[in-house]
C-alpha positions as CSV (number, residue, x, y, z in Angstrom):
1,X,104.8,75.5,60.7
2,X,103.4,78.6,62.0
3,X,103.2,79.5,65.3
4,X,100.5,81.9,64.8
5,X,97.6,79.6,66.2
6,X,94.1,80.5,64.1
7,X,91.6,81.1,67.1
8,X,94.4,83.1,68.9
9,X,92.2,85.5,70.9
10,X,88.9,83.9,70.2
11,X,87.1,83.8,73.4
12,X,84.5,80.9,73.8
13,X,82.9,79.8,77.2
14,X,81.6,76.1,77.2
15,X,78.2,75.9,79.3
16,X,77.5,72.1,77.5
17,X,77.8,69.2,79.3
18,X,78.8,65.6,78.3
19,X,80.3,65.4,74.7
20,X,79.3,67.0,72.1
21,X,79.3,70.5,73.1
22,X,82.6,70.6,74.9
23,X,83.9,68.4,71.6
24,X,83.2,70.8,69.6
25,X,84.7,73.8,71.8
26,X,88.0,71.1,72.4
27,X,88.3,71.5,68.8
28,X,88.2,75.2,68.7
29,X,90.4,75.0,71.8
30,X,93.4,73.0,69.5
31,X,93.4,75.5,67.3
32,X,94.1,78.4,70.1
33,X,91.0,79.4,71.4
34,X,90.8,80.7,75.0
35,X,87.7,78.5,76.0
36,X,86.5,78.9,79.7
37,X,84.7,75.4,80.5
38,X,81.6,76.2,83.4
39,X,79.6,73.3,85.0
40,X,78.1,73.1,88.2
41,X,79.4,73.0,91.4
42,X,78.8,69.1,91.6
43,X,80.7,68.9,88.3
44,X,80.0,67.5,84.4
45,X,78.4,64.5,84.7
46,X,81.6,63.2,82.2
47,X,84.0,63.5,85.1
48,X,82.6,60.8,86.7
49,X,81.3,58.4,83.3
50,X,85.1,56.5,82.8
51,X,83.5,54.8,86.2
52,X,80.1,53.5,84.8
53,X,80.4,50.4,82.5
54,X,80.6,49.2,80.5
55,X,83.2,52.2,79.7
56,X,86.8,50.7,80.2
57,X,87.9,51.1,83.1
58,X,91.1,52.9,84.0
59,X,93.1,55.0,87.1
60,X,93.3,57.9,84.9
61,X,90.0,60.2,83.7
62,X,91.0,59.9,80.4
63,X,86.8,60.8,79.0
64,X,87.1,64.1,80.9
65,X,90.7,64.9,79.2
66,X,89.9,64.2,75.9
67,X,86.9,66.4,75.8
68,X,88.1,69.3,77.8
69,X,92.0,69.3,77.3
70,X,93.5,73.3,76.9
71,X,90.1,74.5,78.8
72,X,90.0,76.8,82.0
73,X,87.8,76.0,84.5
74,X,85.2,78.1,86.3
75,X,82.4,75.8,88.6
76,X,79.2,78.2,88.7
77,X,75.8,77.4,90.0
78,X,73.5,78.5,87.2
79,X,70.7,78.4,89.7
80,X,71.9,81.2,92.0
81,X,70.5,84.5,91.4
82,X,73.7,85.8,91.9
83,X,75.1,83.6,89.2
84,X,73.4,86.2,86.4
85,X,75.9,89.0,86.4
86,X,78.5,86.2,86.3
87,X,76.7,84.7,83.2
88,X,76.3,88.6,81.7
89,X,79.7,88.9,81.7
90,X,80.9,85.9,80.4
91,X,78.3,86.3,77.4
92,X,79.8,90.1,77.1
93,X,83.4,88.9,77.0
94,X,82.8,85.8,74.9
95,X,83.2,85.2,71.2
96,X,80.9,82.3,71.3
97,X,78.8,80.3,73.6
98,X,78.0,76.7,73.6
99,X,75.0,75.3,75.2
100,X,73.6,72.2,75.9
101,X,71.0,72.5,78.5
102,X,67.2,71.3,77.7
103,X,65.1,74.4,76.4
104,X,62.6,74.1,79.2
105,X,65.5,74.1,81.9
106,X,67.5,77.1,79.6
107,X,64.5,78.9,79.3
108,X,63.8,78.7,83.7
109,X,67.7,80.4,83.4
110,X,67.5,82.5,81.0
111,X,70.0,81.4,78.8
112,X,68.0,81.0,75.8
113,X,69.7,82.9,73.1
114,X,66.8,85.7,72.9
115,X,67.8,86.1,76.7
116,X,71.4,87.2,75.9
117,X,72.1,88.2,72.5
118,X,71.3,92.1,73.9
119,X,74.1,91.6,76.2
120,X,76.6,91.0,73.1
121,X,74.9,91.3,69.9
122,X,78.0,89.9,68.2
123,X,78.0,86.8,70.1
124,X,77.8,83.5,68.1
125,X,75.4,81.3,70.0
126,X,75.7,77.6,69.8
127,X,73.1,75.0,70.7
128,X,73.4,71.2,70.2
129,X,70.5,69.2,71.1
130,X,69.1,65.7,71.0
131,X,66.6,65.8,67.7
132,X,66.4,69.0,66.7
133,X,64.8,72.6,68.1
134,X,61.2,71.9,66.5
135,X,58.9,68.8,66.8
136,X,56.8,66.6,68.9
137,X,60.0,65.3,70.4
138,X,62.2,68.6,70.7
139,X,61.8,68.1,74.6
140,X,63.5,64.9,75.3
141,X,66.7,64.1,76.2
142,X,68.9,63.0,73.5
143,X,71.8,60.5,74.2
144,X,74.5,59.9,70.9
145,X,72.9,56.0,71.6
146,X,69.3,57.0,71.4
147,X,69.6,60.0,69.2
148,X,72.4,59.6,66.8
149,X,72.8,56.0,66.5
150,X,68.9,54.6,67.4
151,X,66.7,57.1,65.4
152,X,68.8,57.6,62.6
153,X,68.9,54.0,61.7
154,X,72.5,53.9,61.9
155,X,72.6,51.1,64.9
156,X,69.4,48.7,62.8
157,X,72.0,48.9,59.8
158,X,75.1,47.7,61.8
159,X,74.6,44.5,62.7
160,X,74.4,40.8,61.0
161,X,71.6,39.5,59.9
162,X,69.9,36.9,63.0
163,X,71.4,39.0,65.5
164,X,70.0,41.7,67.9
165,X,71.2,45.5,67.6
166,X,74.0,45.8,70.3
167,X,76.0,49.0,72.0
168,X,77.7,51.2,69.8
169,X,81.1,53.0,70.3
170,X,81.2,55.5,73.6
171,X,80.7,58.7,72.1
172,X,81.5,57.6,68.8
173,X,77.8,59.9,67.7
174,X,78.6,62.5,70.0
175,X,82.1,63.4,68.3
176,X,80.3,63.2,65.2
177,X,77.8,65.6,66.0
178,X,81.0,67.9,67.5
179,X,82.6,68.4,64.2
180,X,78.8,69.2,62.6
181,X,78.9,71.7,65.8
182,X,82.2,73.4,65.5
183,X,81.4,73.5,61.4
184,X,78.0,75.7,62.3
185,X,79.9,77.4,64.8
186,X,82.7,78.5,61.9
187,X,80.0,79.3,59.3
188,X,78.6,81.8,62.1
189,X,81.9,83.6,63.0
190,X,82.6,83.6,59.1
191,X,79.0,85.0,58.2
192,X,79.7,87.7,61.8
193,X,83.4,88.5,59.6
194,X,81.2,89.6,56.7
195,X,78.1,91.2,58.5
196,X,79.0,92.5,61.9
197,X,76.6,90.2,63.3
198,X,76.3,87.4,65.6
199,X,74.3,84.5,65.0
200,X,72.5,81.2,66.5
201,X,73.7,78.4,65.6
202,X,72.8,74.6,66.1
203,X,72.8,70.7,64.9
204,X,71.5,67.8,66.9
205,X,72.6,64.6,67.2
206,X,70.0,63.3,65.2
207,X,70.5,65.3,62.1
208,X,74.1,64.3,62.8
209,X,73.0,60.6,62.8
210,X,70.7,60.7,59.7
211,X,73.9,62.6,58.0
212,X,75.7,59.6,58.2
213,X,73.4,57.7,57.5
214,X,72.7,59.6,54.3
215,X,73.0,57.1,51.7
216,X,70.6,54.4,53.0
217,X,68.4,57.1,54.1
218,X,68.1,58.8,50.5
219,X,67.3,55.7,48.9
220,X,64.4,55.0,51.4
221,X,63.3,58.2,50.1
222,X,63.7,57.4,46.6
223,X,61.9,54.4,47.1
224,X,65.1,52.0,46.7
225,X,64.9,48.2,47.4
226,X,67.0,46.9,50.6
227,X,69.1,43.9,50.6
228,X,68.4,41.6,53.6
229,X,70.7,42.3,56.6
230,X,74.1,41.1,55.8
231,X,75.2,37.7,56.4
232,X,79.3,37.1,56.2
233,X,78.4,33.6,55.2
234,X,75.8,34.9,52.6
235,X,76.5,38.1,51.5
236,X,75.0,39.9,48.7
237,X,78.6,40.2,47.6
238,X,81.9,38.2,48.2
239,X,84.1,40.4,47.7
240,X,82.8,43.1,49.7
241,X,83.1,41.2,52.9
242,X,84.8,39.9,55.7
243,X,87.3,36.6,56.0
244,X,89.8,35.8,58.6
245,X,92.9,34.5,58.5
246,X,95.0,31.9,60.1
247,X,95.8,33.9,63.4
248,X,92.1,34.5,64.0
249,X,92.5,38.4,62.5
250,X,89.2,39.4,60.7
251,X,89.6,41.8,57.7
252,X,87.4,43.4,55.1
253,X,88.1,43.7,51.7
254,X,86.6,46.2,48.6
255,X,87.3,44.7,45.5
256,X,86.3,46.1,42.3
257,X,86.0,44.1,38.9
258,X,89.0,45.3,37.9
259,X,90.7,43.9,40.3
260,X,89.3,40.4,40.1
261,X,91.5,38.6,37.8
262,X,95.1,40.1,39.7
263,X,93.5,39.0,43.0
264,X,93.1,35.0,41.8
265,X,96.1,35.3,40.7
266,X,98.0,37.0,43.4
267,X,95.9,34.3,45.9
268,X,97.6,31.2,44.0
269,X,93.7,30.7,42.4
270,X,93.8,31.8,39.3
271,X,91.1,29.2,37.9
272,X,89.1,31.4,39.8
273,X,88.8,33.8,37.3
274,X,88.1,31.8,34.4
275,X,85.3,30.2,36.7
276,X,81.7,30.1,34.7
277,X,80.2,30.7,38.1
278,X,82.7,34.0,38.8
279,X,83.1,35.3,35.1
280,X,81.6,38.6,35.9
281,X,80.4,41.1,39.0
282,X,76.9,39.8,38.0
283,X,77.3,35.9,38.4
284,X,79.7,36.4,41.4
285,X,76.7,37.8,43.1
286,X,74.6,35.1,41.9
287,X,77.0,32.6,43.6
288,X,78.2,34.7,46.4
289,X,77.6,31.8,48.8
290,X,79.6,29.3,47.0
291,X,82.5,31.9,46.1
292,X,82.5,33.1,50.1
293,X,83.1,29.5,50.8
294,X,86.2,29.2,48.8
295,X,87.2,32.5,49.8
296,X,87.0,31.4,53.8
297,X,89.1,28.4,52.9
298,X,91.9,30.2,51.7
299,X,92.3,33.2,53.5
300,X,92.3,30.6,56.8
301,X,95.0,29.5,55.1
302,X,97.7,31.8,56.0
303,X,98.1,34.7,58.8
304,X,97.3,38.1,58.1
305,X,100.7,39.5,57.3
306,X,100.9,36.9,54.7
307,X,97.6,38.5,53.4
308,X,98.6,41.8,53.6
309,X,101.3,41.8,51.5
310,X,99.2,39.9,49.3
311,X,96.5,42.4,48.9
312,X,98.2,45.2,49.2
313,X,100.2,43.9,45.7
314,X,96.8,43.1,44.2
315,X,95.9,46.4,44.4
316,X,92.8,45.5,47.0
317,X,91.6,47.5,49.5
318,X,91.3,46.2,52.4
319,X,90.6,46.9,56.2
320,X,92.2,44.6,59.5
321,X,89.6,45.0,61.9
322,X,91.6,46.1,65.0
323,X,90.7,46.4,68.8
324,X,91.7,49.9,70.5
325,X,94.8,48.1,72.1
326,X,95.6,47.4,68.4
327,X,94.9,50.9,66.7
328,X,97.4,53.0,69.5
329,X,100.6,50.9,68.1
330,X,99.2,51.8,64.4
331,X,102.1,54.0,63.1
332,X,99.6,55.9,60.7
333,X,98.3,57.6,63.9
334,X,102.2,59.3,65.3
335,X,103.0,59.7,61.8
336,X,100.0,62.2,60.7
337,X,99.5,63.9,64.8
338,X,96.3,61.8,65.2
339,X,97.2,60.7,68.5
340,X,99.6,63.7,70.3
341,X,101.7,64.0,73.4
342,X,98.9,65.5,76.3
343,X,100.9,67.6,79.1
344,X,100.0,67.5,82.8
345,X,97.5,65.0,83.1
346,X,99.6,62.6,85.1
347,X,99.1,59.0,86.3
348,X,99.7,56.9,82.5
349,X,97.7,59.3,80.4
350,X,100.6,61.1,78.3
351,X,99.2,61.0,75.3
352,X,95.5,62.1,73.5
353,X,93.3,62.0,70.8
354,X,93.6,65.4,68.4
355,X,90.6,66.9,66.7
356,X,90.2,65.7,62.5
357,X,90.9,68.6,60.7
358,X,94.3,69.9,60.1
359,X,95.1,73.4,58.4
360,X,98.8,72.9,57.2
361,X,101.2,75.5,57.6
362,X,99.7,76.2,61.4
363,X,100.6,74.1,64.3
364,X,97.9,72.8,66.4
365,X,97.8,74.2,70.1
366,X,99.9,71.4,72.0
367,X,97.1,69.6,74.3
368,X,97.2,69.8,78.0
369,X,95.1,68.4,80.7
370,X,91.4,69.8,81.5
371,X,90.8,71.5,85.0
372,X,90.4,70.8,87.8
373,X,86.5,71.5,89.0
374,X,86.6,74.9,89.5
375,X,90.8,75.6,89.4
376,X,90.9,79.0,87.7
377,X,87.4,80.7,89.2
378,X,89.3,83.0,90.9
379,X,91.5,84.1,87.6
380,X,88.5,84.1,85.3
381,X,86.1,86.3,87.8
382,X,89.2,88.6,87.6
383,X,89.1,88.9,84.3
384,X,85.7,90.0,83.9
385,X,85.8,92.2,86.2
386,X,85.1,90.9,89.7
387,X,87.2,92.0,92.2
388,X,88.4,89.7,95.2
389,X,86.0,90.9,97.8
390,X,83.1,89.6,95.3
391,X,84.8,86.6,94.2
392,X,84.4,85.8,98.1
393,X,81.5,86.5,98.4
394,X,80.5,84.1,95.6
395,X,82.7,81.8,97.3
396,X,80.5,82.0,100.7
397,X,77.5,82.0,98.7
398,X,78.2,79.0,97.4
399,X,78.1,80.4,93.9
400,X,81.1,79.3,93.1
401,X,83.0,76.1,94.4
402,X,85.9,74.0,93.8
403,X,89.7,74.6,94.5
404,X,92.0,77.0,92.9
405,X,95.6,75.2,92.0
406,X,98.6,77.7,91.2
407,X,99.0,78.4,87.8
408,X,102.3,75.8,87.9
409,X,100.2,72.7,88.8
């Protein structure tokens, strides 16, 4: 692979807080951009959320690592008037800026994008916010739970039928709307390749949400007619659904019709298939009760490796529904660089989670640990042009805070 690195010199300085934003600039990061992470002087929020349940608990920050791995820190208070020539030349140095903060609060600091583009009219502005820039609700605070998964109608479609809509995955929405991020943010530095310009960019986790929920939300608009909540026990279809087997391993299978009369066979049932009640897609529907009852009975039969091979002869697709304890031992996940080697983090977090998108024939950045709170202030001020007599003074202001490590640690 090459070691040329694709974002090699792209400059990008993460103002976002939480997930999304600093996903998205993470992503950018694995791929060799120079991204300068600022947050206040009390730090992001996400340095402290591995603490608050029901996240799992752990010695190591692993939340703040994953989202701000190959980042250099600089801890600024935005509120200090002396904080705007910092800002000014951060903007005029950067490539792109990611930005988080609620409008009324960006507007109070003059970080909306018509405050700054002057200062670098190339700069590609990026905003991610809760539901969108426009609307009656534009204002509040958006959460991946509230936002993405809530008011897209993702979390009312993932549940069973009788049962109460429960906590999604941690940031499962948030990394979703990162990938729709660091897409706009491409788009913009592709359109800025062709025009000279800069642009603003944005997405929300709400339009990320409704995205995935595309297909249920399309046919609401094309007037479509819903099945009732699924019901393992009464599905709309048995063989779209999930069984477990003997060792109490639950596991979803896809089958089409084409598959049908292979899979009785290769299941020891192959009466199944000249059935009257099961003779077509149509009447297995029809009797989807009945034929998930025979199903349960067999697959309890055996344990899942027995099934496994089984399915996997047949030809049928099919998913074991794994805990995260399960799905770091998968060797799909070392084999294609999902989950890489992290450098420096210390404690039992060696390894991390890599971005989705792969470009072959260029190596990915190798991932090492986010900063400290404010560990490189003093080496980024530098760069932009402060000299040490300022960078004190910010320090004694209060401006800046944090601790500066040597470039070894």
């Amino acid at each position: 692979m090459s070691g040329d690195n694709i974002f090699s010199g792209l400059k990008v300085v993460d103002m976002a807080s939480f997930i999304a934003g600093p996903g998205a600039a993470v992503m950018l990061s694995d791929f060799g951009a120079d991204v300068v992470k600022v947050e206040p002087p009390n730090g992001d929020t996400w340095r402290i959320g591995y603490k608050v349940p029901p996240e799992p608990a752990a010695d190591d920050n692993y939340p703040w690592h994953l989202n701000n791995r190959n980042k250099r820190g600089l801890a600024l208070d935005l509120k200090a008037p002396e904080a705007r020539e910092v800002v000014r030349r951060l903007v005029e140095w950067a490539d792109v800026l990611i930005v988080n903060t609620p409008h009324p609060a960006r507007k109070k600091l003059g970080l909306e994008y018509d405050d700054v583009k002057a200062w670098n009219p190339r700069l590609i502005y990026a905003d991610v916010t809760g539901f969108g820039e426009e609307g009656p609700d534009a204002h509040l605070p958006g959460f991946d739970i509230t936002a993405y998964w809530a008011r897209s109608g993702l979390l009312s479609l993932t549940r069973d039928a009788g049962v109460p809509p429960t906590l999604p995955v941690s940031g499962s929405g948030d990394h979703a709307t990162a990938v729709g991020l660091f897409s706009a943010i491409v788009t913009g530095l592709y359109r800025r390749e062709r025009t000279g310009e800069g642009s603003y960019v944005s997405t929300s986790l709400l339009a990320a949400g409704i995205w995935a929920c595309a297909v249920p939300v399309q046919a609401a608009l094309a007037g479509g007619t819903f099945y009732p909540p699924h019901d393992r026990r009464q599905p709309a279809n048995a063989t779209f659904n999930v069984y477990r087997a003997a060792d109490d391993t639950w596991f979803l299978i896809v089958m089409t019709p084409d598959k049908w009369a292979g899979f009785t066979a290769s299941i020891a049932r192959p009466d199944l298939a000249s059935d009257p009640r099961f003779a077509s897609p149509a009447k297995q529907m029809a009797h989807a009760i009945e034929l998930t009852a025979i199903l349960d009975d067999i697959f309890a039969g055996q344990p899942m490796g027995h099934w496994a091979e089984v399915l996997e002869t047949a030809g049928v697709p099919f998913g074991v529904v794994s805990g995260p304890d399960e799905v770091i031992k998968d060797p799909q996940l070392a084999a294609n660089n999902i989950v890489v080697p992290l450098e420096g983090a210390g404690g039992k977090l060696t390894s991390t989670v890599s971005s989705p998108i792969e470009v072959h024939g260029v190596a990915k950045r190798p991932a090492h640990r986010a900063p400290e709170l404010g560990e490189h202030n003093e080496e980024i001020l530098r760069e932009i042009g402060f000299d040490a007599a300022r960078i004190a003074a910010f320090a004694d202001a209060q401006v800046i805070a944090g601790r500066r490590r040597s470039a070894a640690a």
